[in-house]
N, CA, C and O atoms as a GROMACS GRO file, in nm:
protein
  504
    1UNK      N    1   0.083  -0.118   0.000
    1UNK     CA    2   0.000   0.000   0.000
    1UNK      C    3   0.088   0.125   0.000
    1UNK      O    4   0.186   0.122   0.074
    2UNK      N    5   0.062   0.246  -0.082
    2UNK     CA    6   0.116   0.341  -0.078
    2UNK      C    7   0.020   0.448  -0.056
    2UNK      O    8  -0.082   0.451  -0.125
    3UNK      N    9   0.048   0.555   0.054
    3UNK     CA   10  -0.009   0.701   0.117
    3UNK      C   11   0.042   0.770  -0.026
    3UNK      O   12   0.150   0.778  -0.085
    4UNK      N   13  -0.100   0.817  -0.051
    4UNK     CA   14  -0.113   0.933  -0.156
    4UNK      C   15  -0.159   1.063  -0.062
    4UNK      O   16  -0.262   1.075   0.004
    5UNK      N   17  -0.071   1.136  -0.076
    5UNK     CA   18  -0.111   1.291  -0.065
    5UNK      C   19  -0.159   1.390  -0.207
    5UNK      O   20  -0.076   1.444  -0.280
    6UNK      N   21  -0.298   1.398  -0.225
    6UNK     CA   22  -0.313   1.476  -0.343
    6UNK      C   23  -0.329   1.641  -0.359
    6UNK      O   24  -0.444   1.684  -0.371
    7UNK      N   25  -0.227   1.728  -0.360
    7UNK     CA   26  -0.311   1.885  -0.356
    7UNK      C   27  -0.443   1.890  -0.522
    7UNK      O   28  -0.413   1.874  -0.641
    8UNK      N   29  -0.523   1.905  -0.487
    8UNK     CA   30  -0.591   1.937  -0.572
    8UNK      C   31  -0.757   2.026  -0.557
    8UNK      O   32  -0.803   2.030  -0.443
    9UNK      N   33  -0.822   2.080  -0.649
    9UNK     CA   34  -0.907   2.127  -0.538
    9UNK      C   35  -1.046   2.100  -0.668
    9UNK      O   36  -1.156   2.152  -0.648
   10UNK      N   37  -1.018   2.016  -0.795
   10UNK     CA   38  -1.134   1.950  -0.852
   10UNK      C   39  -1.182   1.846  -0.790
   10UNK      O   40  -1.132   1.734  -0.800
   11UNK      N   41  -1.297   1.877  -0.714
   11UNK     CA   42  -1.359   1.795  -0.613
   11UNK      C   43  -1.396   1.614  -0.703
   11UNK      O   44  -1.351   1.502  -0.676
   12UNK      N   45  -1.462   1.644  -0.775
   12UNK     CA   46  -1.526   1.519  -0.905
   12UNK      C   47  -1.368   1.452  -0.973
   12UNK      O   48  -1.328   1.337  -0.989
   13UNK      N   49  -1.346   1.504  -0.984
   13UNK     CA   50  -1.170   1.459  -1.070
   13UNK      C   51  -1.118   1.376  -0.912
   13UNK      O   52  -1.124   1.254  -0.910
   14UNK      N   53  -1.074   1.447  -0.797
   14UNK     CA   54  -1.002   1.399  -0.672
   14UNK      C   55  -1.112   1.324  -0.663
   14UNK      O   56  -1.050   1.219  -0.678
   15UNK      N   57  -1.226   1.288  -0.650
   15UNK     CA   58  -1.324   1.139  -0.578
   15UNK      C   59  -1.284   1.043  -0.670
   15UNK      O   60  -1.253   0.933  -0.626
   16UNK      N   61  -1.278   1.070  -0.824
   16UNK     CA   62  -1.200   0.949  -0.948
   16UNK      C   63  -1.100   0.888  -0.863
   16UNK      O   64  -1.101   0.777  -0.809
   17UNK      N   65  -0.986   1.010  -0.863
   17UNK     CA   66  -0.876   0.964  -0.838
   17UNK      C   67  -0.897   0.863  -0.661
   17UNK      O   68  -0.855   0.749  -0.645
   18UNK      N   69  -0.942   0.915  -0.594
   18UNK     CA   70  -0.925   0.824  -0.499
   18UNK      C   71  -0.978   0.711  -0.511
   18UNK      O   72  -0.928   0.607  -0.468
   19UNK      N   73  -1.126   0.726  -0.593
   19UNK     CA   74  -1.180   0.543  -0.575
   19UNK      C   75  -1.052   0.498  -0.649
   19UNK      O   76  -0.963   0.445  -0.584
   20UNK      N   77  -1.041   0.514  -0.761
   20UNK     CA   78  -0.917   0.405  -0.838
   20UNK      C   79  -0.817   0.398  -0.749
   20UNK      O   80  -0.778   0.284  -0.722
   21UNK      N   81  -0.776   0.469  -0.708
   21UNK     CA   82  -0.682   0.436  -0.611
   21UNK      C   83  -0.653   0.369  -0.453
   21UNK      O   84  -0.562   0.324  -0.383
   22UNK      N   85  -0.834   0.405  -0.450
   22UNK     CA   86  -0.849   0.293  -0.289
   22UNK      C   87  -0.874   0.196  -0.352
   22UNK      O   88  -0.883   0.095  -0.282
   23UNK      N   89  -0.888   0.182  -0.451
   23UNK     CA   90  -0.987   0.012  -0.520
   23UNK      C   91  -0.806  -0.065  -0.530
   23UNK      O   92  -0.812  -0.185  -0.503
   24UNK      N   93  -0.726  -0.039  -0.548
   24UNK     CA   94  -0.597  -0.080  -0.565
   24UNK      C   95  -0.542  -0.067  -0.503
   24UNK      O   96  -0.432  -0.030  -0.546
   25UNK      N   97  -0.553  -0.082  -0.345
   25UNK     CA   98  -0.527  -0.092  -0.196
   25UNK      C   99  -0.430   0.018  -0.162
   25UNK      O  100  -0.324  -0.014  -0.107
   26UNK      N  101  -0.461   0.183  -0.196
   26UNK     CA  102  -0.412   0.276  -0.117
   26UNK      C  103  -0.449   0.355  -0.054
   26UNK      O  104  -0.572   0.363  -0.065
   27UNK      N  105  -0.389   0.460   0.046
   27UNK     CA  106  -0.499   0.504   0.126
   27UNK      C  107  -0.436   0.647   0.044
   27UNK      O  108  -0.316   0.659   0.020
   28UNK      N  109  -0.555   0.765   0.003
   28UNK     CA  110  -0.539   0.830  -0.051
   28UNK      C  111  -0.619   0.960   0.036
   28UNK      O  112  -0.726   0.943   0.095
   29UNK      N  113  -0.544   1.093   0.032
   29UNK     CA  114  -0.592   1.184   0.135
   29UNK      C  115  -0.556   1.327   0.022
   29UNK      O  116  -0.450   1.379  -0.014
   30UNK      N  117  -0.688   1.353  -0.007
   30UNK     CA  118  -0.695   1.506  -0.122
   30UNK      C  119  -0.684   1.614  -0.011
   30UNK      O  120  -0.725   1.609   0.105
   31UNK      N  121  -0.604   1.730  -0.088
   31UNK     CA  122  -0.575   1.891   0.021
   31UNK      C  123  -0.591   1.926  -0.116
   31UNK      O  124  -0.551   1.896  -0.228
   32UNK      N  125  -0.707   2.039  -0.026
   32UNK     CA  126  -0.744   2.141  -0.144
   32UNK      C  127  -0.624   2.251  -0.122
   32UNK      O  128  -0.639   2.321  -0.222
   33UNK      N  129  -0.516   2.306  -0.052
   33UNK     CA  130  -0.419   2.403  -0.021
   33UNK      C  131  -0.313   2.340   0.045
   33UNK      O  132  -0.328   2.232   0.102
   34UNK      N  133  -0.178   2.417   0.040
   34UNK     CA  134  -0.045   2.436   0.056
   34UNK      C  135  -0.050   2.376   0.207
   34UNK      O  136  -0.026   2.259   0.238
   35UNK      N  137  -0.097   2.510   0.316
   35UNK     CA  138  -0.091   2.429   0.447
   35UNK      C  139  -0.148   2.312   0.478
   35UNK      O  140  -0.094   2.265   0.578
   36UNK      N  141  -0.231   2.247   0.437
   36UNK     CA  142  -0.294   2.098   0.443
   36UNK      C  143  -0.214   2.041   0.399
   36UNK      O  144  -0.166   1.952   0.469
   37UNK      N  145  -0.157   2.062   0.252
   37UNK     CA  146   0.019   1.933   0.236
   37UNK      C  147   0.105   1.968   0.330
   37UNK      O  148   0.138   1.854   0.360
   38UNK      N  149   0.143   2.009   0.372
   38UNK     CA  150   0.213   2.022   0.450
   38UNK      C  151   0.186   1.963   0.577
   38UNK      O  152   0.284   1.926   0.643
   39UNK      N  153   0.072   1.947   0.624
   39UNK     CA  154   0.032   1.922   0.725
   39UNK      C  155   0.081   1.764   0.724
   39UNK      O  156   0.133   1.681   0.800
   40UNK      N  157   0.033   1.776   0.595
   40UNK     CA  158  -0.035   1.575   0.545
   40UNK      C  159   0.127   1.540   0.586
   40UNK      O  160   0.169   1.473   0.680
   41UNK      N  161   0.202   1.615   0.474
   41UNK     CA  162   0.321   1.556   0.439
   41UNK      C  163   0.388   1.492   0.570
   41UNK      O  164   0.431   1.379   0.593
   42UNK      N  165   0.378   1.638   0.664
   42UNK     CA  166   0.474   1.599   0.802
   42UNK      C  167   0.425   1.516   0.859
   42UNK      O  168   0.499   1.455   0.935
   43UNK      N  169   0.280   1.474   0.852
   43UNK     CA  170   0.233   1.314   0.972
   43UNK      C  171   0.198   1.219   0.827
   43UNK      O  172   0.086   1.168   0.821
   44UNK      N  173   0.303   1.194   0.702
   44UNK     CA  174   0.301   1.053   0.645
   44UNK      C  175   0.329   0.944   0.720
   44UNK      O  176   0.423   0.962   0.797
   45UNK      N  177   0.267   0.808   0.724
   45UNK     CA  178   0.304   0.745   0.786
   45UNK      C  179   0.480   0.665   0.799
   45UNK      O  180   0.566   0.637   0.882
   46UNK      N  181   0.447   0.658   0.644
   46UNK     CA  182   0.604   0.637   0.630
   46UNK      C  183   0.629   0.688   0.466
   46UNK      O  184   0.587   0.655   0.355
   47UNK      N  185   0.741   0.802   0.531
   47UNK     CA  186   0.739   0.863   0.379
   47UNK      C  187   0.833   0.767   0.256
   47UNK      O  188   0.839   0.812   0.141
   48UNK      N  189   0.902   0.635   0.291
   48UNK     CA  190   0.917   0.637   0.182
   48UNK      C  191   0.878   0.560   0.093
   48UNK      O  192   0.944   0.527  -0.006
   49UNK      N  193   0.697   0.501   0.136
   49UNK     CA  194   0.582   0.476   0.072
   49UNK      C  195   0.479   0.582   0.074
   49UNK      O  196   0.359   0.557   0.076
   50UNK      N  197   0.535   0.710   0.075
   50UNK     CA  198   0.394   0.814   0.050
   50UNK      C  199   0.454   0.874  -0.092
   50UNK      O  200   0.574   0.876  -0.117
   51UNK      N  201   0.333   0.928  -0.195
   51UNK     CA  202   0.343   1.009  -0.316
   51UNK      C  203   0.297   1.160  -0.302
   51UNK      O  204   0.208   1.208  -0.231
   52UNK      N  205   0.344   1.191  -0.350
   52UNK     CA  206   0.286   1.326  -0.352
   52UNK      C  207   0.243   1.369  -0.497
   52UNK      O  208   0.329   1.370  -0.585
   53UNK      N  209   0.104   1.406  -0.529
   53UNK     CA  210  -0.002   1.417  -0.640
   53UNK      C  211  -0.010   1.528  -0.654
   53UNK      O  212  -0.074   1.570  -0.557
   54UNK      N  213   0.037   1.672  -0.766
   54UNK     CA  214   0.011   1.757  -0.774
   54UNK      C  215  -0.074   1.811  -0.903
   54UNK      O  216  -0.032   1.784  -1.015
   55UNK      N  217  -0.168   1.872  -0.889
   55UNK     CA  218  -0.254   1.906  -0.985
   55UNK      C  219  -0.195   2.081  -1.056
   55UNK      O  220  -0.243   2.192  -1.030
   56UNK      N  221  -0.081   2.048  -1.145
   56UNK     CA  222  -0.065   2.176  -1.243
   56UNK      C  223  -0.183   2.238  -1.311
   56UNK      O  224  -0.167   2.314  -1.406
   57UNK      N  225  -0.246   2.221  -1.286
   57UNK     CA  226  -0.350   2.303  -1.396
   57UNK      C  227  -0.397   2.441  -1.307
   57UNK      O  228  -0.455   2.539  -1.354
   58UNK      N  229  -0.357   2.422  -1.177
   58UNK     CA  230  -0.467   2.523  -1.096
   58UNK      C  231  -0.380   2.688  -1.097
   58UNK      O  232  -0.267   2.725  -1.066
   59UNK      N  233  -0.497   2.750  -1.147
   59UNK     CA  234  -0.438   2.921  -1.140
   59UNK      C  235  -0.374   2.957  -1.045
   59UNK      O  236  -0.275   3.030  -1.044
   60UNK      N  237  -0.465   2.872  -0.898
   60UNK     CA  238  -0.481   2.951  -0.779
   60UNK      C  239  -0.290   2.933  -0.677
   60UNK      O  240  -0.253   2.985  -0.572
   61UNK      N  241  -0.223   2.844  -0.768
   61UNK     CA  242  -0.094   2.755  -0.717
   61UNK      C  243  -0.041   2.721  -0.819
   61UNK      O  244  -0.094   2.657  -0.910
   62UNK      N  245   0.109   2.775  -0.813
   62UNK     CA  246   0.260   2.701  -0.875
   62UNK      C  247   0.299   2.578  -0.843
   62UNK      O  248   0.372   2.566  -0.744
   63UNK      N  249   0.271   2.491  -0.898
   63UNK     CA  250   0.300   2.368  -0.829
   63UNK      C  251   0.430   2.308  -0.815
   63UNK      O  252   0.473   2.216  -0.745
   64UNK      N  253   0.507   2.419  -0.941
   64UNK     CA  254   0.663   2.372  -0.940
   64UNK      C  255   0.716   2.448  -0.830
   64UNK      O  256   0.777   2.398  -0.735
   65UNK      N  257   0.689   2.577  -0.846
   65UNK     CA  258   0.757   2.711  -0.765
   65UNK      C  259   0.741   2.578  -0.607
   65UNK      O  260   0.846   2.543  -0.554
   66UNK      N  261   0.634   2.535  -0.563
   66UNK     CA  262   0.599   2.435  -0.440
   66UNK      C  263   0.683   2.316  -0.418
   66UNK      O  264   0.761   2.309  -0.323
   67UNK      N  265   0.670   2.238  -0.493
   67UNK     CA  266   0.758   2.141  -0.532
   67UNK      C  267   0.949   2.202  -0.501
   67UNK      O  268   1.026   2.122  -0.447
   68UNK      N  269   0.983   2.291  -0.527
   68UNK     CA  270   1.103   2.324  -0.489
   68UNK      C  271   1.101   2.393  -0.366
   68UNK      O  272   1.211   2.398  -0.309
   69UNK      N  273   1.012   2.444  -0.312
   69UNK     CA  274   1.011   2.538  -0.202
   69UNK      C  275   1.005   2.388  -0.094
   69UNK      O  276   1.074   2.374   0.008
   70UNK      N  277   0.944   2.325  -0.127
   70UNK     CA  278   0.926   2.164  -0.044
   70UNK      C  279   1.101   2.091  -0.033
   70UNK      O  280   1.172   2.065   0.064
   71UNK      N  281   1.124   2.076  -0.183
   71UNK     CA  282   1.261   2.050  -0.174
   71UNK      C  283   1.348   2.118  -0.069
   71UNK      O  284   1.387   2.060   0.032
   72UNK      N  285   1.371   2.222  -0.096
   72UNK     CA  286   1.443   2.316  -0.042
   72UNK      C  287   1.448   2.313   0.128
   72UNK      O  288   1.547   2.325   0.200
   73UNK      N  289   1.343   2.298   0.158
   73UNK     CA  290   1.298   2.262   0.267
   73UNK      C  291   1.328   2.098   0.363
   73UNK      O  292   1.302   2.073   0.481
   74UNK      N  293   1.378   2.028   0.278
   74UNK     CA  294   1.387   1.888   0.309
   74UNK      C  295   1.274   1.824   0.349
   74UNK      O  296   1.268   1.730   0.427
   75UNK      N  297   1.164   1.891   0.278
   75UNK     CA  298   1.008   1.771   0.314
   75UNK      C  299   1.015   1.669   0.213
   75UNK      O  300   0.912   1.602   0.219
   76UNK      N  301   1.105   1.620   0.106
   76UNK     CA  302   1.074   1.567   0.016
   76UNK      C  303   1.134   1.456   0.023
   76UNK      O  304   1.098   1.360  -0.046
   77UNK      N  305   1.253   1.450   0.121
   77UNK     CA  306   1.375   1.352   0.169
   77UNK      C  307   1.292   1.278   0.194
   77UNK      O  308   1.190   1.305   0.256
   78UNK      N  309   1.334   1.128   0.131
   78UNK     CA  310   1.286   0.970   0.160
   78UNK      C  311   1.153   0.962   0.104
   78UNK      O  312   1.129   0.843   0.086
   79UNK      N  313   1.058   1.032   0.068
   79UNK     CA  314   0.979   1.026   0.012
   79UNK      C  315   0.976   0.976  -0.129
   79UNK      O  316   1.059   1.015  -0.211
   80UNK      N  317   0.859   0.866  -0.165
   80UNK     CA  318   0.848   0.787  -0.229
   80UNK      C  319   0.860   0.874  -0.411
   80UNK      O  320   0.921   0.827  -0.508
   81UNK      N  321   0.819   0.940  -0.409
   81UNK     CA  322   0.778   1.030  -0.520
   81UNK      C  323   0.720   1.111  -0.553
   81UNK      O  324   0.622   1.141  -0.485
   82UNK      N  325   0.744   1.170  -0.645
   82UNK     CA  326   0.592   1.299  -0.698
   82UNK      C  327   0.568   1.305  -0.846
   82UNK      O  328   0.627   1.289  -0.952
   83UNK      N  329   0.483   1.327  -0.812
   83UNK     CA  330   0.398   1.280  -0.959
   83UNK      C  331   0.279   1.445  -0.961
   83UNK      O  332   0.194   1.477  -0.877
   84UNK      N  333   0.326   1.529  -1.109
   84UNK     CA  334   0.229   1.607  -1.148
   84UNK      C  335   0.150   1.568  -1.269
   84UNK      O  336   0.176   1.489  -1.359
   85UNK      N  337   0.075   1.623  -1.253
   85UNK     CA  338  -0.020   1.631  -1.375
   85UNK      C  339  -0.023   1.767  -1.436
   85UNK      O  340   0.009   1.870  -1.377
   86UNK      N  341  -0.061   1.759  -1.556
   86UNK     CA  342  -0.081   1.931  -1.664
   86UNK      C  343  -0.214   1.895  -1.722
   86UNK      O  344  -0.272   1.789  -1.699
   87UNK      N  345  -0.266   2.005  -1.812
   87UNK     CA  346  -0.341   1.993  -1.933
   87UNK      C  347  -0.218   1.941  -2.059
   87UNK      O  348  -0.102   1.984  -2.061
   88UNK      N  349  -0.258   1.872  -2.127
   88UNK     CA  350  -0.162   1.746  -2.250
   88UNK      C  351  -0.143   1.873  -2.323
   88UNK      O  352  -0.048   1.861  -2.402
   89UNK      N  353  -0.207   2.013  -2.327
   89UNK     CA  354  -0.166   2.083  -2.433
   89UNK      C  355  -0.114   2.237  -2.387
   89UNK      O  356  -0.122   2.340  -2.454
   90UNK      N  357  -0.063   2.222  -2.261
   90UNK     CA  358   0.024   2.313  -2.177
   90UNK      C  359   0.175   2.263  -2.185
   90UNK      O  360   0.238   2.221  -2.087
   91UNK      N  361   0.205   2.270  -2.262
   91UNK     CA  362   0.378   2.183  -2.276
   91UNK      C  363   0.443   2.286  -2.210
   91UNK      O  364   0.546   2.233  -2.169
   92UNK      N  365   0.441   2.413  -2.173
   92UNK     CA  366   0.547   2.525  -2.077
   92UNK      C  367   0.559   2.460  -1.947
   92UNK      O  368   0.666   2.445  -1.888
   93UNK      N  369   0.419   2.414  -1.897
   93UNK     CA  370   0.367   2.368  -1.729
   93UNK      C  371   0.466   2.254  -1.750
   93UNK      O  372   0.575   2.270  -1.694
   94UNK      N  373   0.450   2.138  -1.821
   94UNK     CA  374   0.505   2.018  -1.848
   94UNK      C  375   0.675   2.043  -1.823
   94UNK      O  376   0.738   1.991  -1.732
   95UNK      N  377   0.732   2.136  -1.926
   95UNK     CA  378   0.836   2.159  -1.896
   95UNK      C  379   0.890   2.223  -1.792
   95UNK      O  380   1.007   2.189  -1.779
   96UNK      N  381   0.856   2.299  -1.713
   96UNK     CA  382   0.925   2.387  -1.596
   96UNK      C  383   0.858   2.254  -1.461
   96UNK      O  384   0.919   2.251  -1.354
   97UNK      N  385   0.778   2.190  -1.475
   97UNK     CA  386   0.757   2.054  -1.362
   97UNK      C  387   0.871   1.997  -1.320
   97UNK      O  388   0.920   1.984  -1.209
   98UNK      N  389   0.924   1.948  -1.493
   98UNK     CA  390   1.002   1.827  -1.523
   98UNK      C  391   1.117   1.950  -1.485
   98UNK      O  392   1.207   1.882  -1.437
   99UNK      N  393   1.158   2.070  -1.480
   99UNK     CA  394   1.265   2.120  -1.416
   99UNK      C  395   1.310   2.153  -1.289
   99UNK      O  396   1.421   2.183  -1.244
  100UNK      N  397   1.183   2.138  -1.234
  100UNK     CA  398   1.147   2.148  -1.110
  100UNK      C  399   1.169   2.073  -0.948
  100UNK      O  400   1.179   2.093  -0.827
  101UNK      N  401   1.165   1.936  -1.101
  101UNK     CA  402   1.237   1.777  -1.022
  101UNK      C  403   1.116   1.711  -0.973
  101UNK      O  404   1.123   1.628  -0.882
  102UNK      N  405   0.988   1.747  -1.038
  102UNK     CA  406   0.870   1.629  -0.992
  102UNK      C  407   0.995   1.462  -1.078
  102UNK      O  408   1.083   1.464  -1.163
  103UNK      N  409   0.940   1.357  -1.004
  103UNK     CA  410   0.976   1.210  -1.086
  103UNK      C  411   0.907   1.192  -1.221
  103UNK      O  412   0.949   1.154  -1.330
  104UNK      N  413   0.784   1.232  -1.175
  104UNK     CA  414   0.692   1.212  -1.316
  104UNK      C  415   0.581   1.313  -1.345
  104UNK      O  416   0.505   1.336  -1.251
  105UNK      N  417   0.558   1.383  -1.470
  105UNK     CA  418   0.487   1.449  -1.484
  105UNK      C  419   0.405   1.420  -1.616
  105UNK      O  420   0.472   1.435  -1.718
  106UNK      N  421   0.256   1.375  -1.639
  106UNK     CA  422   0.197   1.288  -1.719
  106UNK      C  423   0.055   1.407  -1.767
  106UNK      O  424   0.024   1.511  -1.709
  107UNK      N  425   0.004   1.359  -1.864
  107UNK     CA  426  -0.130   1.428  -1.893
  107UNK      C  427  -0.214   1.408  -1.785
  107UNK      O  428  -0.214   1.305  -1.718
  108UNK      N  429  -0.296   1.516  -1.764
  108UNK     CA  430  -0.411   1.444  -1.713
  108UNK      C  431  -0.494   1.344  -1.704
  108UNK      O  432  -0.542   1.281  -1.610
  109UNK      N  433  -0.502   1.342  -1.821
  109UNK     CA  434  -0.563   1.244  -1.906
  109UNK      C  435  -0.480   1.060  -1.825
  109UNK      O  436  -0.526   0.965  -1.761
  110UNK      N  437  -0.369   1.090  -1.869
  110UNK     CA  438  -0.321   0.981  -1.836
  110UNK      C  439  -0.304   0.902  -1.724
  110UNK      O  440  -0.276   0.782  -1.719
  111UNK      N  441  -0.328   0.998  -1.615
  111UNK     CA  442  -0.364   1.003  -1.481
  111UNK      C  443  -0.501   0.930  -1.444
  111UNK      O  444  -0.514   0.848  -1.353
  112UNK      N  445  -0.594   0.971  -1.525
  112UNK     CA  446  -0.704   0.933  -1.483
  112UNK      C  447  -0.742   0.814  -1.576
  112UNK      O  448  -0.858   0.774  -1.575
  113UNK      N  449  -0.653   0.760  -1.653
  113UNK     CA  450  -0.608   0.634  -1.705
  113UNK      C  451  -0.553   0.539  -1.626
  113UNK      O  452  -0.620   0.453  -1.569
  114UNK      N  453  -0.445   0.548  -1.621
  114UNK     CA  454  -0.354   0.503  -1.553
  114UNK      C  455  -0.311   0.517  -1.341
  114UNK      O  456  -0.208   0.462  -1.302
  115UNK      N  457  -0.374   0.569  -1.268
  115UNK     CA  458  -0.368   0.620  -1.150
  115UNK      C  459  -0.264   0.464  -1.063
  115UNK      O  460  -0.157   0.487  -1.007
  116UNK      N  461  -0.312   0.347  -1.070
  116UNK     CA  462  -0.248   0.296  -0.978
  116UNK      C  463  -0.141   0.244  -1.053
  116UNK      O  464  -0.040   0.243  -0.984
  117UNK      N  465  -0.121   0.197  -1.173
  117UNK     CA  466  -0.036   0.189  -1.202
  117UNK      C  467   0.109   0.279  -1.198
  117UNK      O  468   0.220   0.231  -1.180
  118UNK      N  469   0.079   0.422  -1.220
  118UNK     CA  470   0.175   0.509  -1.186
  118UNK      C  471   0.211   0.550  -1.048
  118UNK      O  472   0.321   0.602  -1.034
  119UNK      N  473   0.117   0.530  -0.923
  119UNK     CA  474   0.131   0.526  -0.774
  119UNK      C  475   0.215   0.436  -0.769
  119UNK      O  476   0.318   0.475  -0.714
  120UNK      N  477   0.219   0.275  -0.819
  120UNK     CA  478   0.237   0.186  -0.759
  120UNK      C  479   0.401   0.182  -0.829
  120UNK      O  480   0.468   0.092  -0.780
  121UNK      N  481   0.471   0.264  -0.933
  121UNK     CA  482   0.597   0.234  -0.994
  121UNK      C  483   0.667   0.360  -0.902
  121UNK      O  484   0.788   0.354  -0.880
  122UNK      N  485   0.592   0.467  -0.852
  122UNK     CA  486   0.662   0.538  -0.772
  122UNK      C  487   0.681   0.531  -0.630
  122UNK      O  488   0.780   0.586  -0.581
  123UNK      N  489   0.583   0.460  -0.546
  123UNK     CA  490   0.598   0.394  -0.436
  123UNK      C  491   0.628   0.306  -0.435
  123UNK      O  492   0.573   0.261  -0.334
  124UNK      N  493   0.713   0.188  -0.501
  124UNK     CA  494   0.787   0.096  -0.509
  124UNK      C  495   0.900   0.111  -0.425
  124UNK      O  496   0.986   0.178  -0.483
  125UNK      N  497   0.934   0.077  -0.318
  125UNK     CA  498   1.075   0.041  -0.294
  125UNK      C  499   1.161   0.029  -0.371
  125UNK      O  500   1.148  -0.005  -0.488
  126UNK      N  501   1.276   0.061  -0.307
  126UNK     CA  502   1.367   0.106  -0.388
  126UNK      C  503   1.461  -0.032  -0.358
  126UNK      O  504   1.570  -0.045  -0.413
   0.00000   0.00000   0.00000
């Protein structure tokens, strides 16, 4: 089982993502904001089976500018992975993610394709 932390704040999109992802034995916990990951992040059970799920699409949040401010911070140490998502036809978001140092950054689309399969290659033990 791998702890998903998701920031996201599409309510209908985050209930997808969690059934597929509780249906494939993880325990998955959506934050609509910054201080709630944070919160999440610091009581993971064990970070280096937790993911961290970031939703690029949102106006309201940089998810890279976050993602490094997290780094920077050493919340990201031992942690299993991170995984963003974009719109498939935002290739700028895509690129400054992937500079950013998410592990994986996928369409949306592909996300809501694919969800445990991509949890389960980034919470893999190492």
């Amino acid at each position: 089982m791998t702890y998903v932390v998701a920031l996201l704040d599409d309510l209908l999109f985050g209930s997808r993502l969690q059934a597929a992802l509780a249906a494939a034995g993880h325990e998955v916990e959506l934050v609509p904001d910054e201080p709630s990951l944070r919160e999440r992040l610091a009581a993971a059970p064990a970070p280096q089976e937790t993911v961290l799920v970031v939703d690029l699409t949102r106006e309201d949040l940089d998810g890279s500018s976050l993602l490094e401010a997290l780094a920077a911070e050493g919340r990201l140490l031992g942690l299993g992975g991170t995984l963003g998502f974009f719109a498939h036809v935002d290739t700028a978001v895509r690129e400054r993610a992937e500079e950013a140092g998410f592990d994986m950054v996928v369409p949306r689309s592909r996300i809501a394709r694919e969800a445990p399969a991509l949890i389960e290659r980034l919470g893999a033990p190492s």
